[in-house]
N, C-alpha and C positions, 0 to 999 in steps of 0.2 A: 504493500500500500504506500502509498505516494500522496504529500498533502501540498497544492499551490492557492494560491490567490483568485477569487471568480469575482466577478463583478456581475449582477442580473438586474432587467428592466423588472418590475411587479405590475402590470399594465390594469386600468380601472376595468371591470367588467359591468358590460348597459346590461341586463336585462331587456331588449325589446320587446317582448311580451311575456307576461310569466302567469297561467292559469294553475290555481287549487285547485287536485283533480282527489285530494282525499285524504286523511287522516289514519298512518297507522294505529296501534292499539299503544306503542310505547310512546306515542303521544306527538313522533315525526310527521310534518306535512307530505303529501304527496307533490309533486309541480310537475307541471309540463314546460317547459322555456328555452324560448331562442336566447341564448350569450355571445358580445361580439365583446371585442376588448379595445380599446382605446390607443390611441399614443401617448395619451394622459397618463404617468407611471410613478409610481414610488423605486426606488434603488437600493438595491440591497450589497453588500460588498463584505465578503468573506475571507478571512485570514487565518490561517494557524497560529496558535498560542498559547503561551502555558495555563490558561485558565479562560473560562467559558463569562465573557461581556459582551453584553448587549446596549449597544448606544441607540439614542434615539436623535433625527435632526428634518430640518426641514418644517415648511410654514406649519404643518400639521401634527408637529411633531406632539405639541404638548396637549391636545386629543388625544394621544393615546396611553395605553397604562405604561409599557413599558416596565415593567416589574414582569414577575412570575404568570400571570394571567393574561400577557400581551399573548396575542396569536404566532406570533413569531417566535418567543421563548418558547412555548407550549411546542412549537414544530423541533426544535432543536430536540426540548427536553426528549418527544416522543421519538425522534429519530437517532439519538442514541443509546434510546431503551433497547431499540427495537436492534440496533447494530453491535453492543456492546463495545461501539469506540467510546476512547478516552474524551470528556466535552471541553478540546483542549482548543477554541477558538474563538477569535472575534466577530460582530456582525453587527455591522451599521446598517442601518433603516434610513434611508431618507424621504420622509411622509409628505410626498404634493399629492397625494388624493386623501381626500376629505374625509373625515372620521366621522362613522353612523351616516354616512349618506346614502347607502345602498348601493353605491359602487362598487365595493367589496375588495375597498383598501388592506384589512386586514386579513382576511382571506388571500390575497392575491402576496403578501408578505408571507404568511407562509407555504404557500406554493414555492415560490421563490427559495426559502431558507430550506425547506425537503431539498430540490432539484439542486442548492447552491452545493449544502453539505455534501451529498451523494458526488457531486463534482469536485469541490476543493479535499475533500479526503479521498476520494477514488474507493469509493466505497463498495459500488458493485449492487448498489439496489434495485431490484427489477422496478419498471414503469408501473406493474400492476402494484406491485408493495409499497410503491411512493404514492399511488392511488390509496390504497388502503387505509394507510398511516393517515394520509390527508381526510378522509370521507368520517376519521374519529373526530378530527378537529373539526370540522364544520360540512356543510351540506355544498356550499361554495370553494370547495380548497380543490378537490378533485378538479373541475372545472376551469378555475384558474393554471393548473399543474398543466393542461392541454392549453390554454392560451387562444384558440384561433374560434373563429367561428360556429358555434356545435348547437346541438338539440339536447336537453338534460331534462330524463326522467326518472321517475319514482320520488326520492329522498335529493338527487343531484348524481348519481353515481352511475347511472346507467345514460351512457354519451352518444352522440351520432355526429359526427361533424359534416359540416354544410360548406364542402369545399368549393361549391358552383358559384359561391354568393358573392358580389363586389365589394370593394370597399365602400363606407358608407362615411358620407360628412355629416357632422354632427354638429352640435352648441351644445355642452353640459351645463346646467346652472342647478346651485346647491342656494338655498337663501338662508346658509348659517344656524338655521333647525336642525337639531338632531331627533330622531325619531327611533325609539324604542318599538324593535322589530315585534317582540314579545308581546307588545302591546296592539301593533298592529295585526297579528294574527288573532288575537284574544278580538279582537271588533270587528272581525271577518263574519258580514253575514252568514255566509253558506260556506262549507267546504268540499262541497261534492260536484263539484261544478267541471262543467264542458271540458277535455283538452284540448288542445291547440287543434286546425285545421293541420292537413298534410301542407308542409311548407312546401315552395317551388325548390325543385333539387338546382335550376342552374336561372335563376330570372335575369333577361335580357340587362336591367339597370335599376336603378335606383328609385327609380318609378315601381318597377314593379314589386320590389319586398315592401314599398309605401302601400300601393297599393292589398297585397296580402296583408300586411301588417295591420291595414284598419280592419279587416275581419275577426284579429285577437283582441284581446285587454291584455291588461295587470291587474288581476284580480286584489292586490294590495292597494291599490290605488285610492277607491270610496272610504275604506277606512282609515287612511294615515290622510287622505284630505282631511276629514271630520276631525281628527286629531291635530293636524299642524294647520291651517288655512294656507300658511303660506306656499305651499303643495298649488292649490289650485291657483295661485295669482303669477306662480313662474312658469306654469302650461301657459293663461292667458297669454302672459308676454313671451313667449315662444311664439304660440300660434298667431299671434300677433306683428310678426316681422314678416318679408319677403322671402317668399322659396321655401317656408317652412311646409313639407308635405305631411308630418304628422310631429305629436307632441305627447309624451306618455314620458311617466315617473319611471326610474329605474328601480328594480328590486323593491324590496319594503322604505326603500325614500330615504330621505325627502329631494334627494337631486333627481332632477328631469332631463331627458334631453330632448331637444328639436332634430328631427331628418330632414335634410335638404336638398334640394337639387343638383348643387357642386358645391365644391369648397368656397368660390365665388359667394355665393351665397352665405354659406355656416359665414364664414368669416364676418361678412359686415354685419349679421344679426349678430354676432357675440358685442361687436365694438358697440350696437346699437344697446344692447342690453345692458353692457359694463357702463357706458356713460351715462343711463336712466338711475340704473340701482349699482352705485359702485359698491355695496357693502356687501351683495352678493356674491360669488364665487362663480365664474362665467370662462368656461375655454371653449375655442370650436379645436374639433382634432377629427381626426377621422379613426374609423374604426372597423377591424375584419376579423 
């Protein structure tokens, strides 16, 4: 075994639709959901060392716990349970996506710290085992560990990726609400609800997953509105700009994104946004 230095992007994961399709009995949601991931990314950087720290930096940094409970300790801790290496390393977090916004900043960290370790110590982890290890941590880590465009059902762990699909321009806006996921699922009218339509295996452009895409929801959506308000006032100002083809919360919230027609587009509705509500959190990026 061999241990170098990795450096990894942790990239924000949208939710473009995510239907409750059911309620196991140990109390996990069912989901059906399209995931695409961002350029928007938090950075993760890995070293060898005589002892196991974890630093935290970045605008978002002090959102996060950052002690023993932070999703990325948790990945370390479980991945050297599971390996019986020594927890002889460094690992810096650099946090540009937003904490509790349902981007799934913390999810996507330790995705990141699974794939980082298994790389800076030459570990030898199989993909299904860095799956596994991740699917204890959270429903979103599995998910993120694959990065690219996918369909996630059951719990999040059963994957399809949706390698036909284009990349997509985007506006994120987060309005500094954090919204307890817990909570939103407890104000979920129904949980037995619709799955997703069959998505288009290869759609022409950008039009057309808009198009598909108005035939799903975000079943989280009605309840973390009625919870945050400010939920519904950063769709209006989305759907309110030019070239926006559709407007939907990601994951359990409270940031939204806008689909556009090109980057042309994303672009001058973010400037349009950031200069209306500078206090909000606003990037356009695109996403596959």
């Amino acid at each position: 075994m061999s241990a170098s230095s990795v450096a990894l992007r942790a990239p924000a994961k949208i939710n473009l639709a995510l239907h409750v399709t059911g309620r196991r009995p140990d109390g996990y949601h069912l989901l059906d959901s399209i995931a695409v991931f961002a350029d928007v990314a938090d950075r993760i950087t890995i070293e060898p060392g005589e002892k196991f720290v974890l630093s935290l930096s970045g605008p978002f940094a002090k959102h996060a716990p950052g002690d023993a409970s932070d999703l990325a300790h948790r990945a370390a801790n479980a991945f050297f349970a599971h390996t019986g290496l020594a927890s002889a390393c460094s690992i810096r977090v650099e946090k540009n996506i937003p904490a509790g916004a349902g981007l799934g900043g913390g999810s996507a960290d330790a995705a990141a710290v699974l794939a980082g370790l298994n790389q800076c110590l030459d570990a030898g982890v199989s993909p299904e085992a860095l799956d596994a290890l991740g699917l204890e941590l959270g429903a979103d880590v599995p998910m993120c560990l694959q990065g690219r465009t996918l369909r996630a059902r059951g719990i999040g762990e059963a994957i399809e990726y949706l390698d036909g699909w284009p990349p997509l321009p985007l506006v994120l806006v987060w309005p500094g609400r954090t919204v307890s996921t817990a909570e939103v699922f407890k104000s979920l009218a129904r949980r037995d609800n619709s799955p997703l339509p069959e998505p288009p295996a290869t759609p022409r452009g950008v039009g057309d997953v808009a198009t598909w895409l108005a035939t799903c929801r975000n079943d989280l959506e009605p309840p973390a509105c009625a919870i945050a308000p400010e939920v519904a006032t950063v769709l209006d100002a989305l759907r309110d700009t030019s070239g926006c083809l559709l407007a939907r919360m990601s994951g359990s919230g409270s940031a939204c994104f806008g689909l556009y027609e090109d980057a042309e587009f994303a672009e001058a509705a973010a400037g349009r946004i950031a200069a209306s509500r500078p206090k909000w959190w606003t990037r356009a990026t695109t996403a596959a």
